[in-house]
N, C-alpha and C positions, 0 to 999 in steps of 0.2 A: 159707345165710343170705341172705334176700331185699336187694337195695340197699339198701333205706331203714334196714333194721336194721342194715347194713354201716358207714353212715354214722351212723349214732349211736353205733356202737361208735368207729370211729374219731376222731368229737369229744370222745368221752368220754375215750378215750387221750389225744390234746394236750391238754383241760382237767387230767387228772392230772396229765403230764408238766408242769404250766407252774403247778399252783396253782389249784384251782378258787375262790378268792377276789378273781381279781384282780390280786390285791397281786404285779404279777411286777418282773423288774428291768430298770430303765428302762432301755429302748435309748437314749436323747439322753444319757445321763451320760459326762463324761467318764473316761478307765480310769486312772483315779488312785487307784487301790485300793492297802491297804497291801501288802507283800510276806510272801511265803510264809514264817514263820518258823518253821522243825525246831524249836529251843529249847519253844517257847511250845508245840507239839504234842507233845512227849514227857513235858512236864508237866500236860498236860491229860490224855493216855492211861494215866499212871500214878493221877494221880486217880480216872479214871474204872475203876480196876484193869483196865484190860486190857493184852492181850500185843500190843502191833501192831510188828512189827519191820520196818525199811529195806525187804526184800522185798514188806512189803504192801502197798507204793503201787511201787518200783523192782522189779518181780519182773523175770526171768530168760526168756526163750526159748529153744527144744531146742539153739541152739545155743551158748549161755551168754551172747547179747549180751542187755544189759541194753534194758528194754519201757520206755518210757518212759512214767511217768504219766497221758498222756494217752491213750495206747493204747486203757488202760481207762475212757476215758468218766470219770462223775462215780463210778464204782462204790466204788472207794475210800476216797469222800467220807462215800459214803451211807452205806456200810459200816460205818464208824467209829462209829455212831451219833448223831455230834457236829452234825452240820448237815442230818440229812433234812428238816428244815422249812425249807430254804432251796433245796433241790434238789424237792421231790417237792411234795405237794399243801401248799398252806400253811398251814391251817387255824385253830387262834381265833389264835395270834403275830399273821398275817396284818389275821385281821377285827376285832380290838380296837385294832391302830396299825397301818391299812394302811401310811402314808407313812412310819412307822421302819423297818416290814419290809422295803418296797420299797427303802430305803439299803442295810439290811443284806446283803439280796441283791446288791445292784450292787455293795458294796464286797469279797466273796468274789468274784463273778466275775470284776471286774476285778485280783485277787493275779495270775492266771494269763493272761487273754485280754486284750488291749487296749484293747478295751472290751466292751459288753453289747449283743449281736445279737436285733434283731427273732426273735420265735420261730422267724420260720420258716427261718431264715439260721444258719450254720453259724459260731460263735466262732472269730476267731485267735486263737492263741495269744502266747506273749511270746516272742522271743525277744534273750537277753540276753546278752554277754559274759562270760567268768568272772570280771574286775574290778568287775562291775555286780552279778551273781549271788551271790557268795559273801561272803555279810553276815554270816551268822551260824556258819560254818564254812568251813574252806579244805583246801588239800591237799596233803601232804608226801608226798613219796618219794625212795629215793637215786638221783638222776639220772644220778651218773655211772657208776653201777655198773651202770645199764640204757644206757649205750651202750659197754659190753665184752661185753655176753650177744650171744648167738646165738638167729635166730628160732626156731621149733619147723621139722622138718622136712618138715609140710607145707606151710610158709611158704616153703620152701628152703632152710631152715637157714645163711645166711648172716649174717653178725655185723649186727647194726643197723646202721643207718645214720640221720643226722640225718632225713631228709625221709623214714622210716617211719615215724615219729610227726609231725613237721611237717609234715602234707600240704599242697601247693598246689593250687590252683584253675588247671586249667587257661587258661580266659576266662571268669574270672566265673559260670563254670556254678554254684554253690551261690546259688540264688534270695535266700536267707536276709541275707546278705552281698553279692552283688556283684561283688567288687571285685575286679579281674580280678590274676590272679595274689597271690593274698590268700592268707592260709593255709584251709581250710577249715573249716567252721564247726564251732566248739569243736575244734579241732584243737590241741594231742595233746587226744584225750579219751577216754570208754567206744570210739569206734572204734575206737581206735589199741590201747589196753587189751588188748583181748580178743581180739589177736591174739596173744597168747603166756599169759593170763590165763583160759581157758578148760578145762573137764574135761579136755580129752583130753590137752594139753598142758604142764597145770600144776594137777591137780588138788587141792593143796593150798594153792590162793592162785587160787580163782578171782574174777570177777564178783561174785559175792556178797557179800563180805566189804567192805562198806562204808567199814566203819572202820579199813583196813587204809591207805586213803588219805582218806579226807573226815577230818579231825578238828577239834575242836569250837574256838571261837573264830573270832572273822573273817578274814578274806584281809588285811584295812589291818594292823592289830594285830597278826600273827605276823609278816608280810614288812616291815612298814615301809614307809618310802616309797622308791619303786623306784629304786633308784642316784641319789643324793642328790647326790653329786659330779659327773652325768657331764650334758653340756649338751648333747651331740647326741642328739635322740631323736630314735624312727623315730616316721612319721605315724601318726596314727589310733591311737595307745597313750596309754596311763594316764600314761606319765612327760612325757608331750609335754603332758598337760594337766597337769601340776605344773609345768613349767616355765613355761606360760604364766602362773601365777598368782606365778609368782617373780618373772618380768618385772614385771606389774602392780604389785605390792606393793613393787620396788625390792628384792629380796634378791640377784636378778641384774641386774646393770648392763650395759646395749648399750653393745657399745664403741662403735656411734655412735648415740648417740642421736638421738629425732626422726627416724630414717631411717620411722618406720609399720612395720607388721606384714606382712611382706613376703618374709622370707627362707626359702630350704624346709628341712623335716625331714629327715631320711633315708626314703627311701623303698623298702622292701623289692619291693614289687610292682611290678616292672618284669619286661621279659624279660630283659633285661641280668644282672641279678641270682640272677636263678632256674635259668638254663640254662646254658653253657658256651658260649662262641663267640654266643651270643643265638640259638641256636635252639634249635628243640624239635621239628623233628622225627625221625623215628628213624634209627639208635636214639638215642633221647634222653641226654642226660647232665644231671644236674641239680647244680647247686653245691650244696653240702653246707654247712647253718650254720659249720660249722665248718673251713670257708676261708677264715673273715674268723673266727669267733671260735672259733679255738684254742685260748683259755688254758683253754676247759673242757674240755680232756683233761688239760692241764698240773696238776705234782703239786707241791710245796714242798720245801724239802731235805729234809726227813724221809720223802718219798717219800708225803705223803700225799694225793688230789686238795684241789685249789682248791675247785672248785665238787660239794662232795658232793653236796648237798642243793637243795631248787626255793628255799629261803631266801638260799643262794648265790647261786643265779642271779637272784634279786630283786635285791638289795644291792649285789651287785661290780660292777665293770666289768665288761664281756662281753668286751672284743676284749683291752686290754694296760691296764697299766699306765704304761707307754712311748708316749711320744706318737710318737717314730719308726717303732715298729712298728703302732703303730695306722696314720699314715701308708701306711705301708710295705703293708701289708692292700688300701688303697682303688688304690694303684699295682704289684698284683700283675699279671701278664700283661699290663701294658702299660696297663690300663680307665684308671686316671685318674692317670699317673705326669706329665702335664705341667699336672696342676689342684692335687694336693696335698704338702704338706712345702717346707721350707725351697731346695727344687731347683726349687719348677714354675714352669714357665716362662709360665705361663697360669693364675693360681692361681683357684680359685672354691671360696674357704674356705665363704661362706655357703650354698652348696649344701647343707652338713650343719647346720653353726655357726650356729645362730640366734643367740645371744649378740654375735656380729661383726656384723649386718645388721637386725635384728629378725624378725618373721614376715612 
């Protein structure tokens, strides 16, 4: 193929790729596009009588961890037959209303990317919280039954442990996130999963199987609002912004008012927190969620758990029900036995207790 023929093949590929009318989606918009709703697409696919199942956007790799839809490009999209005139050449949609095309376009791109990239620029993508994410469905499993199983044994076959599924960020290394000593991003999630969730290991309850834990309804409406009762929340959580709005609105009263917004959260991401002794080098020991909260192993007289289910763990308290033993928690080996309970000699209630200081 001589140059010249070279380059009109490849303008003729980005004029496909982009819409030979024009009408593309405007890079200056901002990505305020609606969100991805499952619902609204499995009654359009049933409509349009086709078979499009979980795996045909979520498909699987040789090693059972789940691909993430973006993997595959727009293929999915296109695939579906539902929007190839919004991905591929745009044709009369396009040339009879350029300027509605060109919304509709930006407002697909934006579901997923944060906003809509110059052609020749590569889209970010969203990335979003599972309190932010799961609008139109959420996720149950029996929690506490998956912290008495045993890994598989090429895992090492040792019993689970909290921070095998709650992984931590060593220093902020997850670019996504940040935030140093943070859990990892979507942590527990498909990564954590599919280490005991895959062929070889559990081939009757692999990866696959969607709806074993995604089910239908939203994450607000099944769990409620996250522990209603309890006033210490940790930073940068869903419950930390309900209580700010308790404040606001007067449903929670500062014991001293007028003090401003001022007093801190609980704050998991610290070294303190994370490690034993506050270090981390090896061999590392890492505090285990549940050295401060125990009661989710704890079972009721009938010998049943507390906290069966992730609904549990939404709604209960996480540490006690007992405010000395919650106490008692934050002054275990010594960390803070002369800042909290009716003993310390140096008490610094607001460190947790926004309600005593404000934020």
């Amino acid at each position: 193929m001589r140059p010249s023929s070279l380059g009109a093949f490849l303008v003729a590929c980005v004029a496909i790729g982009f819409g030979m009318s024009g009408a593309q989606p405007d890079p200056t918009a901002a990505g305020a596009g609606v969100r991805f709703d499952h619902a609204k697409h499995e009654t359009d696919v049933k409509k349009l009588k086709k078979d499009l199942k979980c795996e045909g956007c979520h498909g699987l790799d040789k090693a059972g961890k789940i691909i993430a839809p973006a993997s595959q490009g727009h293929h999915p999209c296109i695939e579906s037959g539902c929007h190839s005139d919004l991905f591929l050449a745009a044709g009369k949609a396009a040339e009879a209303k350029p300027v509605e095309f060109r919304k509709r376009q930006t407002a697909v791109c934006t579901v997923c990317h944060t906003g809509v990239p110059a052609p020749w620029q590569k889209a970010k993508t969203k990335v979003l919280r599972a309190f932010e994410s799961q609008i139109d469905h959420h996720v149950e499993m029996p929690h506490y039954s998956h912290t008495q199983m045993n890994l598989p044994k090429d895992q090492g076959g040792k019993q689970v442990e909290c921070r095998t599924c709650h992984v931590v960020n060593a220093k902020g290394t997850d670019s996504r996130i940040g935030r140093e000593y943070g859990l990892a991003y979507n942590a527990p999630g498909h990564a954590e999963c599919v280490l005991c969730h895959n062929p070889q290991a559990n081939k009757d309850h692999t990866m696959s199987q969607c709806g074993s834990c995604h089910k239908n309804g939203s994450r607000a409406d099944y769990y409620g609002p996250p522990r209603p009762g309890t006033k210490v929340r940790a930073c940068d959580s869903e419950g930390l912004e309900i209580l700010k709005k308790s404040i606001a609105n007067g449903e929670v009263v500062l014991r001293h008012p007028g003090t401003g917004i001022k007093a801190n959260c609980f704050k998991h991401e610290t070294k303190a927190h994370r490690w034993k002794d506050h270090k981390e080098a090896d061999p590392k020991q890492p505090v285990q969620c549940n050295a401060c909260h125990a009661i989710v192993e704890q079972k009721n007289a009938k010998g049943e758990p507390l906290f069966e289910t992730l609904r549990d763990m939404k709604g209960k308290s996480l540490i006690d029900h007992d405010e000395a033993k919650q106490h008692a928690r934050c002054g275990a080996a010594g960390c803070h036995a002369n800042q909290v309970g009716n003993g310390a000699m140096d008490p610094k209630c607001g460190y947790c207790h926004p309600e005593v200081s404000g934020f």
